[in-house]
N, C-alpha and C positions, 0 to 999 in steps of 0.2 A: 638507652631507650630507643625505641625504632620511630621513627618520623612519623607514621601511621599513631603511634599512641601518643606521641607528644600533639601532634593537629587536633585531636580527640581530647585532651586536654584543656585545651586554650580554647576549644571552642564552647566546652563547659565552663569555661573561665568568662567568656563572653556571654552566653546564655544568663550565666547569674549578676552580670552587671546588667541585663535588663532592668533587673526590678530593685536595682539600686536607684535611691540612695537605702531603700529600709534596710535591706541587707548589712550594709557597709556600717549605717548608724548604727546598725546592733552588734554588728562585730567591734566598732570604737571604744563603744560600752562598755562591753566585755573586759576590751584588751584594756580599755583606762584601770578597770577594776583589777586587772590580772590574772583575768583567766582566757584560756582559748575557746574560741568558741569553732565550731566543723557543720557544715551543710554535709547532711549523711544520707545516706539510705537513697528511696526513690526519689528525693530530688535533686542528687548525684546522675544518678542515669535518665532522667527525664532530660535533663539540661544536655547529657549527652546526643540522646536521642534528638535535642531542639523541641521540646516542649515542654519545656519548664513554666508551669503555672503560678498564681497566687496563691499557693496553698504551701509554703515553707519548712522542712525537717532539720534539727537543730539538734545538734549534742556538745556538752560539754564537760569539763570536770565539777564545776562551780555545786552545790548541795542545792536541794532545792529551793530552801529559804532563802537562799543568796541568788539564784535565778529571780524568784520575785522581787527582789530588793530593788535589781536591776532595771526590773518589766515595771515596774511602777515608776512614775513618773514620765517616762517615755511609750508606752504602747496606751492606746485610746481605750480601748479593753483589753485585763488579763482574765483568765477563769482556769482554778485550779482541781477541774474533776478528776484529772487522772494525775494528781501530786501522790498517792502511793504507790504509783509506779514511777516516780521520779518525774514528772511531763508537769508541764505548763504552757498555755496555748495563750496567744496575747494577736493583738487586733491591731495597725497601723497602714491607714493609708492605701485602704485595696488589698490590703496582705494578711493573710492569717499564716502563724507563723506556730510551732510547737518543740520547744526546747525541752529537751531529755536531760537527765544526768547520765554520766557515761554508766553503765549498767554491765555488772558479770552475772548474771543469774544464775535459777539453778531450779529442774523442777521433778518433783515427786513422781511425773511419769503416769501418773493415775490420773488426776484433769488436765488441763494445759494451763492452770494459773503460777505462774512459774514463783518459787521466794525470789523477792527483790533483792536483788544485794546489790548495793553501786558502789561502781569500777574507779579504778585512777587513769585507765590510759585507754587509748582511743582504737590499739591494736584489741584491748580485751571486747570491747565494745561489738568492731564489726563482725568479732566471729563468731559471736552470738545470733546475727542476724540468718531471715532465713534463707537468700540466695546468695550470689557473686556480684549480682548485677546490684545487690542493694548493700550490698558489703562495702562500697567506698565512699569518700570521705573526702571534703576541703577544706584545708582549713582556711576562714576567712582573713586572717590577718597579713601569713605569709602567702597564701594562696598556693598552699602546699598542698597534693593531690595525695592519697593515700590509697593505696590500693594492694593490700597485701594477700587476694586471694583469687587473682585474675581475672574481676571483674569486666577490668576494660574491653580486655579482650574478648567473655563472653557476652558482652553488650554488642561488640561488632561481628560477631557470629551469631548472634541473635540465640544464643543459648544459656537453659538456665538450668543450671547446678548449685551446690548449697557449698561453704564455706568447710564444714566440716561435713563425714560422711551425712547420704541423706537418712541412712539407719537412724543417724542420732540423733537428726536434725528433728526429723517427723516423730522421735520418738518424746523430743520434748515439747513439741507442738505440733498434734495431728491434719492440725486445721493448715499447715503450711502445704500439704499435700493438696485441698481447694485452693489454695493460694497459687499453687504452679500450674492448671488446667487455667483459673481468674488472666495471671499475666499471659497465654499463651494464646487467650481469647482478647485480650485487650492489647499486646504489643508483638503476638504473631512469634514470640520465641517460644524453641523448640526443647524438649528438657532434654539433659543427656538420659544418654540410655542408663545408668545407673540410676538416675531418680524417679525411673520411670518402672523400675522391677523393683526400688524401694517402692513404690506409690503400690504398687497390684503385690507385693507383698505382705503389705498392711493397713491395708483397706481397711480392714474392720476397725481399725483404731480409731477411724473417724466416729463413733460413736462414744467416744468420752466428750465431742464438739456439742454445745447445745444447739436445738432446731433453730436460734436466731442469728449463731453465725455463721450457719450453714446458709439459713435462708440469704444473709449479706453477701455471702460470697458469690453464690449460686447467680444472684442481682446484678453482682459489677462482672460478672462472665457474661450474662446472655446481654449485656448493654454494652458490651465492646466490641471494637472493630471485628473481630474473628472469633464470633461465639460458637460457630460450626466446628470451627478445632477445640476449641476450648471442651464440648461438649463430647466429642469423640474422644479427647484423651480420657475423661470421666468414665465413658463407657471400659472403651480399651483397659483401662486400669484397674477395669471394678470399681472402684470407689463409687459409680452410680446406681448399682446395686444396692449400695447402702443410703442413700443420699435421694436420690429420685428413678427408685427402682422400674415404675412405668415406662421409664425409655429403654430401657436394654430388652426389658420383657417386649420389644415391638421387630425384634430380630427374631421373626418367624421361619420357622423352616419351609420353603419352596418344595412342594411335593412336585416332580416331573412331570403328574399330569393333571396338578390344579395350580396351573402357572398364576401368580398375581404380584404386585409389584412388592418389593421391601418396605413394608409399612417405615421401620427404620431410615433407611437411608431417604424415603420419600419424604419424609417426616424433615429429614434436616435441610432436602431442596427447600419446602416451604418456609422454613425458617431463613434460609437467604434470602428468596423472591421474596418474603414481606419484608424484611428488612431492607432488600434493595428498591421497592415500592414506597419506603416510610424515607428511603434517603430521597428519591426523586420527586417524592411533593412537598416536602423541607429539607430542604442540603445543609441548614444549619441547627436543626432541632434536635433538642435533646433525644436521647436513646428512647421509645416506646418498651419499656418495658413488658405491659398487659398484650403487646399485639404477639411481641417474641415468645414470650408464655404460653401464650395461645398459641402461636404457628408448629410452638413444641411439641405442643400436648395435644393438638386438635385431634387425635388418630389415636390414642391411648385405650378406647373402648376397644378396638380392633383383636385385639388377641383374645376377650372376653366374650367377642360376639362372632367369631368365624366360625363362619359353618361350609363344609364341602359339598356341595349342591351335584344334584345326579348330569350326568353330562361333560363334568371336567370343570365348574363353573367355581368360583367361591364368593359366600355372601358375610356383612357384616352388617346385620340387618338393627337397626336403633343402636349402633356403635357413638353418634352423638349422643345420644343420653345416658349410654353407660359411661361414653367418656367426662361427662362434664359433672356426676355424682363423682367419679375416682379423681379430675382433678381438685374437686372443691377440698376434698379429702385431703389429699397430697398439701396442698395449699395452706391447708387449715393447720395441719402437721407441722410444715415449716413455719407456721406465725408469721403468715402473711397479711396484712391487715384486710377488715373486712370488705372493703372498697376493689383489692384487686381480688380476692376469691371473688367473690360476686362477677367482677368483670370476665376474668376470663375462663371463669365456666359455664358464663352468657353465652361467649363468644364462638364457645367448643361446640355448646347446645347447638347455635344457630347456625355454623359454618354449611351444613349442608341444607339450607332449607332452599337458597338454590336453583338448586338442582332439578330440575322436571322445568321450569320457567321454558327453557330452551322448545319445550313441545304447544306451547302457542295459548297457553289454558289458565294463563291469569288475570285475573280481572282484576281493575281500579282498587277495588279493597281488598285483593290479594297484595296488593301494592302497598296499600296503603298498614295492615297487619303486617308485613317486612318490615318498615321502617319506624313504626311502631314500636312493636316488639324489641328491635335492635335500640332505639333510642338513641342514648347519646355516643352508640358504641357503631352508630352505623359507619363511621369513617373508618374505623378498625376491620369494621367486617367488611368493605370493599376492597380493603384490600387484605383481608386473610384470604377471603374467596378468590381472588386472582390471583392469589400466592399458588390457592391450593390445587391449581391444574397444572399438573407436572406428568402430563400422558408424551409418549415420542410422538406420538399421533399427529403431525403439525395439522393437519385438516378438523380434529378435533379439538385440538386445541383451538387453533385460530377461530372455529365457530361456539366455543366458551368466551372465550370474549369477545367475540360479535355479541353474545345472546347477555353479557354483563353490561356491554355498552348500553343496550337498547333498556335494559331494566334501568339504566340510572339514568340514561334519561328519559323515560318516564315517570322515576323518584323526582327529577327535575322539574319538569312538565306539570306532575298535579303539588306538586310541592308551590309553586307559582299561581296556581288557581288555589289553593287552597294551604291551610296555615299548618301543614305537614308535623311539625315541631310539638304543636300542643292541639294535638287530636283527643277532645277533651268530646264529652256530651256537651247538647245545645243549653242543659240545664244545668245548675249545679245543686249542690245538695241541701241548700234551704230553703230553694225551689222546689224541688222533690218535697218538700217535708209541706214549705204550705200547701200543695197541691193535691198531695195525696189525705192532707189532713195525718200525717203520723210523727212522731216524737223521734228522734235520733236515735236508730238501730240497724238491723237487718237488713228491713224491708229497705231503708233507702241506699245501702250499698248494693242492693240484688239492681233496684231500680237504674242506679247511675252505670252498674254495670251492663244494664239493658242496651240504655241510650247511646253508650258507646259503641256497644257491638253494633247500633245501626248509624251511628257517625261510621265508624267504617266499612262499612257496607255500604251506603249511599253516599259519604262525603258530606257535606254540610246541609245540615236543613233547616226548612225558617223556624219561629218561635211556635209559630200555630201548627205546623207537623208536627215538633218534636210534645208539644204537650198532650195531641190528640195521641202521638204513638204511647207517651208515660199511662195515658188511661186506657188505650187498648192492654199496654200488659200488664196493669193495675184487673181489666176485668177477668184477664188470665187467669190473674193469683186470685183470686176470691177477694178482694179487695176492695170494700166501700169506697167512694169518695166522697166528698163533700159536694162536686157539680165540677160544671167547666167553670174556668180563670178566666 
């Protein structure tokens, strides 16, 4: 064996005595009982890579009643939801841990729910699996390294290929085709070119996948380190054709004499720049999922709304509000739940509202309708909108964010004079009701929505403005009162 994969070894040998002793306890277990027990799959090559986390993969020969047997008495929680697939998942000491039986499956080719059949030996086991890199195996006892399909190697070439051809691989599980764009966006390897003309071969097979594990997959690609490759191979492959067809459709063709930028390729700048914006005002915060989505999709009206304008010019006139009906769409499609549709087809809406500020012509309650409107999502939209300037133009650029600087602080400014956050009427709605003398209906949400619109217009007013303003547009509407309060 060459020194290069023996150091490569031992160093995954070390990684997994980190989060010993639970490890080791559950291998003693085992072995007292006599069975082997192997750390397999991803966190095999995670510990290679040095980032082997709490979250632990386990196979052994042992049936699955004889795993629980095990896990009971020693793990603080077990829970057996995936025991028809041989799995049980058990809870110790900061560690979640998930023990397989060794598994030969076998699937009909027509869903991706494969017959479980389980295996006796640990070679049948990994070549079942859907890469190289997740293809090996230690066993914990003798601390024997197993790797019988090159894995090692393409963990150190940062490439991912499948165990047996990827024809077969993807032909018994579609869904491992999103799975090779997922790691390529989350650890930067490269598929070989064989699994890369299987993947654009058979694209369309990813429609036996349901929209919820498309949508998971889709989730841990755009929240990993290198979601801009990850998302190009998608296109590249076709597979995004079938999957989140609005991105590929953004690869407009450049007429020579209506020059405008690559909606596409522009589309994936902002997807770094807010990503790189969301790593620089937290370097340790979880992935923003709703911002990435957004950064994605912001520009998806665009092919829907171009029009070639006389002169040489092109326009994409209300391309935010076609974009942000097509992503609620798209969103809703993949069952995404109703909190992130809602967000970021807010987000898409509002990316270019902007735009014109720079010309000197907004007022205090232009200010204050911005931050408003955006709500809890303004942190988001400060920085999709600074993502979203990706001109060569360095003189136009640098006066886009001159002209963002100066709007946030003056988001600053009157947010400090005034309670920015809960830009509410000076009344509220039992106020209304004893005032105008009316029962809970219409009239008082027309009314509170009056008051609002001149909260933001004026900013705060005292008690005695806002009730004289409720009866001025009480005498608007035809509306008796009972007298002044």
């Amino acid at each position: 064996m060459r020194s290069r994969e023996r150091e490569a070894q031992r160093n995954a040998v070390v990684e997994l005595v980190k989060v010993a002793p639970v490890a080791q306890e559950l291998a003693d277990r085992f072995a007292a009982a006599g069975h082997r027990l192997y750390l397999v799959g991803g966190s095999v090559r995670d510990a290679l890579l040095g980032r082997l986390g709490t979250d632990l993969d386990f196979t052994t020969e042992a049936r699955p009643d004889r795993v629980r047997e095990l896990l009971d008495g020693w793990a603080e929680t077990v829970w057996d939801t995936g025991i028809d697939f041989g799995t049980l998942g058990a809870y110790k000491r900061g560690t979640t841990v998930e023990i397989t039986t060794f598994r030969a499956d076998s699937y009909d080719r027509v869903s991706r729910n494969p017959q479980v059949d389980f295996g006796d030996s640990i070679e049948g086991d990994v070549l079942r699996r859907d890469f190289t890199v997740n293809a090996m195996a230690i066993e914990l006892g003798s601390r024997e390294f197993v790797d019988l399909h090159g894995g090692l190697e393409d963990v150190a070439r940062r490439r991912l290929d499948t165990p047996a051809t990827p024809q077969e691989s993807f032909a018994d599980d579609p869904l491992r085709m999103l799975r090779a764009a997922r790691f390529a966006a989350q650890l930067g390897f490269e598929p070989a070119p064989r699994v890369v003309e299987a993947m654009r071969g058979m694209a369309e097979q990813i429609a036996r996948i349901t929209p919820e594990r498309v949508q998971a997959e889709l989730s841990k690609l755009l929240c990993g380190r290198y979601p801009r490759e990850g998302v190009q191979l998608l296109v590249h492959t076709g597979l995004a054709e079938h999957v989140l067809p609005e991105v590929p459709a953004m690869r407009l063709e450049i007429d020579e004499h209506h020059q405008h930028k690559d909606v596409y390729e522009h589309s994936l700048v902002v997807l770094q720049q807010a990503i790189d914006l969301e790593r620089a005002a937290d370097p340790d915060g979880e992935p923003d999922l709703v911002l990435r989505l957004a950064a994605l999709l912001h520009d998806i009206g665009k092919p829907d709304t171009r029009r070639f304008e006389p002169g040489g010019g092109v326009s994409f006139h209300h391309h935010e509000v076609v974009g942000a009906k097509m992503t609620r769409k798209r969103l809703r499609a993949l069952r995404y739940s109703k909190e992130i549709v809602h967000d970021v087809s807010d987000l898409v809406y509002l990316h270019l509202r902007f735009h014109g500020y720079g010309e000197g012509n907004w007022t205090d309650s232009a200010v204050r309708r911005y931050v408003t409107d955006a709500g809890h999502l303004l942190p988001r939209l400060h920085k999709l909108v600074r993502a979203d300037c990706t001109t060569r133009n360095r003189r136009k650029a640098n006066a886009l964010q001159r002209s963002y600087d100066d709007l946030e602080e003056r988001i600053a400014r009157i947010a400090a004079e005034e309670d920015l956050a809960k830009v509410r009427p000076d009344l509220d709605g039992n106020e209304i009701m004893r005032l105008l003398g009316v029962p809970p209906g219409p009239i008082v949400g027309k009314a509170w929505k009056h008051l609002k619109d001149v909260r933001l217009d004026r900013g705060p007013v005292d008690r005695a403005e806002a009730v004289a303003e409720l009866y001025r547009w009480a005498a608007e509407q035809g509306i008796e009162v009972p007298g002044e309060s």
